[in-house]
Each structure stands twice: as C-alpha cells, then as structure tokens.
N, C-alpha and C positions, 0 to 999 in steps of 0.2 A: 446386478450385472453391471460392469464398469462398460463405456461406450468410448472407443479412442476416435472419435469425432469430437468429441467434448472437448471444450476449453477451461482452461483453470484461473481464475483471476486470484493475485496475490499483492497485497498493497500493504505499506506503509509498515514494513517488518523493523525496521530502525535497528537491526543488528543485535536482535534478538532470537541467536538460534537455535537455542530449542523448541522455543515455537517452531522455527521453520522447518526444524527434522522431524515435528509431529505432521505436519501440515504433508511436508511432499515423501511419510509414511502413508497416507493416505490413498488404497487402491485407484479410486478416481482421479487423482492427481497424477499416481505414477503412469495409469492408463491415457491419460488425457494427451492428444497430440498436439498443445498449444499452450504454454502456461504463459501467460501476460504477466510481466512484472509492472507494477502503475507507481512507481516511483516510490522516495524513502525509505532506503534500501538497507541502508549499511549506518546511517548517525543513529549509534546505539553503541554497547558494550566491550559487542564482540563482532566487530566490522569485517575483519578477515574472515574468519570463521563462515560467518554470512555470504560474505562475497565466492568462497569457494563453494559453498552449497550449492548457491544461482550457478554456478559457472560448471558445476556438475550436471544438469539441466542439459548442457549443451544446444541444441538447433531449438530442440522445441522450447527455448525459452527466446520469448518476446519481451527485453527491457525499453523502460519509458522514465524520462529523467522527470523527478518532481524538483520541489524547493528544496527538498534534502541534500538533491545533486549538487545544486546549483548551490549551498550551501556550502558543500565538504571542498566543492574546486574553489571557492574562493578561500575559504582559510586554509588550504594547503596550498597557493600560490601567494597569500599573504597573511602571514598569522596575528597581524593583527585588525583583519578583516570581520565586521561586524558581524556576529553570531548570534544565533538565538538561544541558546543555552552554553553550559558549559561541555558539556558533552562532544557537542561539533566540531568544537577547534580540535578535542583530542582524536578524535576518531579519523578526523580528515591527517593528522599524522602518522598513524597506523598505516597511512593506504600510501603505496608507490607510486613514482611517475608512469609507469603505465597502467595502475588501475586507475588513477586522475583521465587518463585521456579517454580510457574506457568510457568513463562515466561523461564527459564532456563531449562524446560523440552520439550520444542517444538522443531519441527525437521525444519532441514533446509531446507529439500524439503517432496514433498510429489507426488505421483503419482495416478491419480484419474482416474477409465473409466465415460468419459461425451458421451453421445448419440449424435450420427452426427460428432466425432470425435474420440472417440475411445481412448488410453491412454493417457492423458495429462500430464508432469510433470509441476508443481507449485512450484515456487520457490522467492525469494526477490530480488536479483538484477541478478545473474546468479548461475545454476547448481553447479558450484561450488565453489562461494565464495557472500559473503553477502554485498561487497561493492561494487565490479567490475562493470563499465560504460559498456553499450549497447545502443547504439541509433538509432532512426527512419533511417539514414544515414550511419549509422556503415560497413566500409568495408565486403565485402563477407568474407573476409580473418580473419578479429575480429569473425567474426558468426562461423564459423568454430574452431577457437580455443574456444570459451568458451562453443561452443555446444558437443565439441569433446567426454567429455563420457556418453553423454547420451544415454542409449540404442535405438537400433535401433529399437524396435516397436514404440517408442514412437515419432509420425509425428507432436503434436503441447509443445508447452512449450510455460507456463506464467508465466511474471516478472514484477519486479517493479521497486522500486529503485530513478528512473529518475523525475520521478513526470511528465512527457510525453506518451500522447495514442498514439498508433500505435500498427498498424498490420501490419507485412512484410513477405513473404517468404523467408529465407535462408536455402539452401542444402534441399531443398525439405521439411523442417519443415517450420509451420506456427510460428509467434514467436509473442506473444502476450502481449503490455503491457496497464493494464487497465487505468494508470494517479492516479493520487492522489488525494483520499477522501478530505483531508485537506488540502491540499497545492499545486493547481494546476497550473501547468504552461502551459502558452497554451489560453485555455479561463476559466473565470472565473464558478464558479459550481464545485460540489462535483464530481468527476470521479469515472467511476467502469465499468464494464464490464459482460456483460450475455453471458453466455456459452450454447451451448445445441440447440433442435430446437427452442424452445422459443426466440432463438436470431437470427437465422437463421445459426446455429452454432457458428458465433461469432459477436457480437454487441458490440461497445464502448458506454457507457452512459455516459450521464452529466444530473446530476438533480440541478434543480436551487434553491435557497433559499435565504433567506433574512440576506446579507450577512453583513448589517447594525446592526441588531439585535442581532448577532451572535458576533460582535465584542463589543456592550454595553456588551451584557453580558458575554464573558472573559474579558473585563475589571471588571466587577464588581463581577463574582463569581470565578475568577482565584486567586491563593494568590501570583502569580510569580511575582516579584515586578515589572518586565517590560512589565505586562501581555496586555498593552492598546496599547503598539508598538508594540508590535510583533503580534498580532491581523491584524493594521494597516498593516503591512510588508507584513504579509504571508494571510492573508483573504481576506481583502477589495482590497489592490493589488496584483494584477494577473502578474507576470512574463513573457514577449512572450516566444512564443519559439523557436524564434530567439535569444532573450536573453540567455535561455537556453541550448538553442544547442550550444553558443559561449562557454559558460560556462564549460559542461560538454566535450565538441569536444575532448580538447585535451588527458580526464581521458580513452579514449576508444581505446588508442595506434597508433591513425593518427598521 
C-alpha cells in the first residue's frame, strides 16, 4: 500500500531519463506528496527531456541546486568556463535563459518536517558545501565537522553527491544518502529513497529498467557527440563500490 505522507528523495539523475521515467513510474513515487530533487539534475545526455519530467512533478516537487547547477549556469553564461567533463559545457547549451534562471534560483538546502522523523534537512553533497565527499565509511570526526552547523532539532539530513546509498548514524543524526537516479554506483538500477511511514521511515530503492534501451536511445536521441560512450560508461556499466569508495576515500579528509 503506497502512503501519500511519504516523501520521495531523487538525486543526481545527470539527464538520464529513462532512468527517471522508471523511477517516477514507480506507485510510491507517484503517491508520495513531496518528491525532493538534491541536485544534479540535468548535466547528462538528454537535459531537456529530464528538465520537463521534473517540471511534470509540478508542486510536489521540491528542487535543490548541487555543483551540477552551479556547473551548467556557469558554462551557459560563459562557454569557456572551467568544467568538469565534456558533457557540461554541452548540456548547459541545450537549456534556455529561463531554464538557466530556474536553476540559479534554487536553494542549497532545504528543511522539510517528514512523519516518523520530524525535521529533516536536504541537501546535495553536505550542509554546507555542494561538492564536499561524505561516505558510507566516513570518519566519526569528517560527520562531525561537515554536520557542525546544523541545527540541533534537526536529527536526520539527506545527501547526495557520491552516487552511493547508505544510511549511517553519526552524532546521533541519521544521515541519509539515496544513490544516484542515473549514475549509480553500487548495483546497477535507477537509486532513490522513500522517506516517511510509507518507507518505514527510511527505505533505499532501486527500481530496475531496461538499461539496454535506454542507452539505444541516448545514442540516438542525445545530440552530445559522445552521446553512445558515455551511455556505455555511466548506464550499461555500473561502477562497484568498492571502486568508488577507492575513488572518492581520499576527497573526504582520511
């Protein structure tokens, strides 16, 4: 039974959307009266596509700018503004001056009360910055500086960032990260997370799809010219995450 108290967390889709039409196929999804977007939204394939899905969503969707954001407004205000792949610069031309201001007016965080937990802040990689590493493994000592100004009523915070689920306790907060819509590392399947009783306060999902299809078709309806590798890369292969914890280990101050 789906619960429309539930909240839906969706992170780091990077413009991947079949994933996302798998995901907000998803009864508990479509049920859920709050779906949090936690940034990295749209730098990926097929950016518009993506953007009008979210924007289907209407009210109950809650957007939250990560470094993706902050990424695509600066190389669509200057193209030759330092990027982290190739990808970005093109996706950020794909999107209009008013989906640029869209994205440039979102907040970094957000604070939400969910039932069965009470005030949650949401955020993209931590409270207070849009890049900074946190992982499933992350020193008690890392959790404590980047949790440091969050107010003290608030006993859970959800992130993203890492493209990695988990749920850990530090300092007595629950600390939540749903895994990545489009780019997951870990096991293959579009990642997200159900908040609320509906989940049993907190559930990691993975909803499956047809991950074959999904990459014909960014090859054939993406105009990114690398758009059939990078499909390849970030869809059809799945990253362990053991790969990934090597990867990001060191960005998290060990």
């Amino acid at each position: 039974m789906t619960d429309t108290a539930a909240v839906a967390v969706l992170s780091d889709i990077h413009g991947v959307a079949p994933a996302l039409e798998a995901v907000l196929a998803e009864p508990d999804v479509r049920a859920a009266r709050t779906v949090v977007l936690t940034g990295d939204l749209l730098s990926g394939p097929l950016p518009r596509e993506t953007l009008a899905l979210l924007h289907g969503l209407g009210d109950r969707a809650v957007w939250l700018a990560g470094n993706g954001e902050r990424e695509l407004i600066a190389c669509h205000r200057d193209h030759r503004a330092p990027a982290p792949d190739a990808i970005t610069p093109w996706a950020a031309g794909q999107l209009s001056p008013a989906d640029i201001a869209h994205l440039g007016a979102l907040p970094a965080t957000v604070t939400l009360d969910v039932p069965g937990l009470g005030p949650v802040l949401f955020c993209h990689a931590t409270p207070r910055d849009d890049a900074e590493v946190v992982l499933a493994d992350s020193r008690p000592e890392r959790f404590a500086e980047v949790l440091a100004g969050v107010a003290d009523g608030v006993r859970t915070v959800v992130c993203g960032h890492t493209h990695m689920p988990f749920v850990r306790i530090a300092h007595g907060r629950l600390v939540v990260n749903p895994g990545s819509v489009g780019m997951p590392y870990g096991r293959p399947g579009a990642h997200w997370a159900l908040l609320g009783p509906g989940g049993g306060a907190v559930a990691l999902r993975r909803t499956d799809y047809d991950r074959d299809a999904a990459c014909a078709r960014i090859a054939r309806e993406s105009g990114f010219p690398g758009a059939a590798r990078w499909a390849e890369m970030y869809v059809r292969h799945v990253h362990t995450a053991e790969e990934a914890l090597a990867a990001f280990g060191p960005l998290d101050g060990r």
